[in-house]
Structures are given as structure tokens and as C-alpha cells.
C-alpha positions in Angstrom: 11.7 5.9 6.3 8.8 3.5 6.5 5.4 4.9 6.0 2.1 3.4 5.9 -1.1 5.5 5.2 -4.4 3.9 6.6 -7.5 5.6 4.4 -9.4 5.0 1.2 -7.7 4.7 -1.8 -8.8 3.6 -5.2 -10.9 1.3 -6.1 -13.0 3.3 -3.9 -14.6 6.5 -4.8 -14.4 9.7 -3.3 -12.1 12.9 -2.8 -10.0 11.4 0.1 -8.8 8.4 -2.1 -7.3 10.9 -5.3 -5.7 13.1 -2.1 -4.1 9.7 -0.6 -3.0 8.7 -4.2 -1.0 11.7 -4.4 0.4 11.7 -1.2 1.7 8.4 -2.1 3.5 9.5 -5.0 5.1 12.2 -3.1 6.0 10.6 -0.3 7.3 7.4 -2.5 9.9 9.1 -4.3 12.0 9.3 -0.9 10.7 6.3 1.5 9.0 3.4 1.5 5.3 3.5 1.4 2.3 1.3 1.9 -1.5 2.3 1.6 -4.0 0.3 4.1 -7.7 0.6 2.7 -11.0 -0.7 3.6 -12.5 -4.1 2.0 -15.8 -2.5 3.2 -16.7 1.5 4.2 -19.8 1.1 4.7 -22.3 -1.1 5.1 -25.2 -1.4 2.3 -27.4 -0.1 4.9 -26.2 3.1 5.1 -24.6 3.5 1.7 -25.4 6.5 -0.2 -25.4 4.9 -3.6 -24.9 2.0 -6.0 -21.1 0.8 -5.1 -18.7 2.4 -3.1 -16.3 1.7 -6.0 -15.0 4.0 -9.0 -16.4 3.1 -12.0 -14.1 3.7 -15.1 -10.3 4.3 -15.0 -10.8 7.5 -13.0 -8.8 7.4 -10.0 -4.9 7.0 -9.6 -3.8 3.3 -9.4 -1.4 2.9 -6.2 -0.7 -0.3 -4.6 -2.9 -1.1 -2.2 -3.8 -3.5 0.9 -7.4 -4.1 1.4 -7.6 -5.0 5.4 -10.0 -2.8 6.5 -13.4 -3.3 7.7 -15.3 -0.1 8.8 -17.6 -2.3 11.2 -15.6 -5.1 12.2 -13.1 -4.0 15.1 -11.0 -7.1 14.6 -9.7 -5.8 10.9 -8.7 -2.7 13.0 -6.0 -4.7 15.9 -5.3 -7.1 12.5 -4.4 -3.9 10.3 -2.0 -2.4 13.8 -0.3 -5.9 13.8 0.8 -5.3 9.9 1.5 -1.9 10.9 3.9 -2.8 13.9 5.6 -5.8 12.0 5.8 -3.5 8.9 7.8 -1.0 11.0 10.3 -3.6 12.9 
């Protein structure tokens, strides 16, 4: 089966990206499996910190496809083209 998770995943920091790293080594062992994450989550603006990035070797390396913009809506119908061709 052909699965693509859309989410933050490492480089960036934060609980969600460790959660989608495992899921990916779960659900790789029996199909095939791409991660879609965000070139940007937020803008400096209203960043709560420094980077948005892990510092250090910390997080799970997973191969990864940084398409996503969190506040550019044309990243979003880009990303659900890949998805669609992805699945055909």
C-alpha cells in the first residue's frame, strides 16, 4: 500500500515530529511510505523561539519532503498534486 503522511517531522522540533518518525518506521516495514513536512511552520512573527529546528542529533532521521508552507495556500494544492500522482 502507498502511504504518505503530511506533518512535521525532523529537522523540526517538537513531540508530533518523534510520533511521525515512528509511525514511519512502523508503517515502512509493510508498505511504502513518504513523509510531507513543512519548509516553514510558522512564521518568525509568531514563533515561540529561536528556530523551529532541532538542534543536535536528537530526533529520528526519516526521509523527508519539505513542500509545505504553513501560510502559503499554493504549497498546500502543490503538496495534493504529489499526493495524487504519488498514489496513481
Amino acid at each position: 500500500m502507498k502511504i504518505v503522511i503530511v506533518g512535521t517531522a525532523y529537522p523540526l522540533r517538537g513531540g508530533i515530529a518523534h510520533y511521525i518518525a515512528l509511525l514511519y518506521e512502523h508503517l515502512s516495514q509493510r508498505h511504502q511510505v513518504r513523509i510531507i513536512t513543512f519548509k516553514r511552520q510558522y512564521p518568525r512573527l509568531f514563533f515561540p523561539g529561536r528556530s523551529q529546528l532541532e538542534i543536535g542529533e536528537v530526533g529520528t532521521l526519516v526521509p523527508t519532503e519539505s513542500l509545505l508552507d504553513s501560510i502559503n495556500p499554493v504549497s498546500w494544492v502543490r503538496v495534493a498534486m504529489r499526493i495524487l500522482q504519488h498514489q496513481a
